[in-house]
N, C-alpha and C positions, 0 to 999 in steps of 0.2 A: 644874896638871897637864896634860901634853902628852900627845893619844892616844897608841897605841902600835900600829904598823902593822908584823908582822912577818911576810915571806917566806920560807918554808920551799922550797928543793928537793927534800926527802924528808921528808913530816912522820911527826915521830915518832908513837907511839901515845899519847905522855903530854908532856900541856905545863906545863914549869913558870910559876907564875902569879907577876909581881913581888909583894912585901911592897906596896908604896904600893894596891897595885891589889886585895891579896887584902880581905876582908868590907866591900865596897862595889858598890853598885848599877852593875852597867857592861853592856854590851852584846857579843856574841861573834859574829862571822862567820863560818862556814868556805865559802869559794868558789873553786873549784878554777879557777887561769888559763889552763888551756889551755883552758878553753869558749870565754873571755874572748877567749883572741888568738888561734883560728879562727875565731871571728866576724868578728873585727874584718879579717881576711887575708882572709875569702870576701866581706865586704862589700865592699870596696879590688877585690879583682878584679873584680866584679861590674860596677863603675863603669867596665874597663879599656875605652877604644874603644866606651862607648858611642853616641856618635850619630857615628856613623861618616857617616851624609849628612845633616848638619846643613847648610843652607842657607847661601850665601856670604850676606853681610851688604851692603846697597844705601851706595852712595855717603854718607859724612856729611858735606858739606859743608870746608869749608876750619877751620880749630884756630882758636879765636877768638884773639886778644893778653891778656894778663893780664901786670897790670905786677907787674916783677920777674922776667918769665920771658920771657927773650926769648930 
């Protein structure tokens, strides 16, 4: 038996539960995704330009040769 992972855009008041699934020990979520994908949008901005004076990086030397890559 394969989870069963369902997205509602307007959840109803009453969920019908599959036959395989009904009198068996199983697990129930309810997590609403817009906490989920404001989080996830405030966090992404947060990060936008931050090190905005990040130090230029000093000289590395010359690319060594690695064969096959020339």
């Amino acid at each position: 038996m394969e989870p069963l992972r369902l997205i509602f855009e307007n959840l109803p008041e009453v969920l019908s539960i599959p036959e395989d699934l009904q009198h068996r020990k199983v697990e129930v979520i309810f997590w609403p995704l817009e906490t989920i994908l404001s989080n996830v949008q405030d966090d992404i901005l947060s990060f936008f330009g931050c090190i905005s004076d990040f130090p230029d990086r000093e000289p590395q030397g010359e690319q060594a040769l690695r064969l096959g890559f020339e």
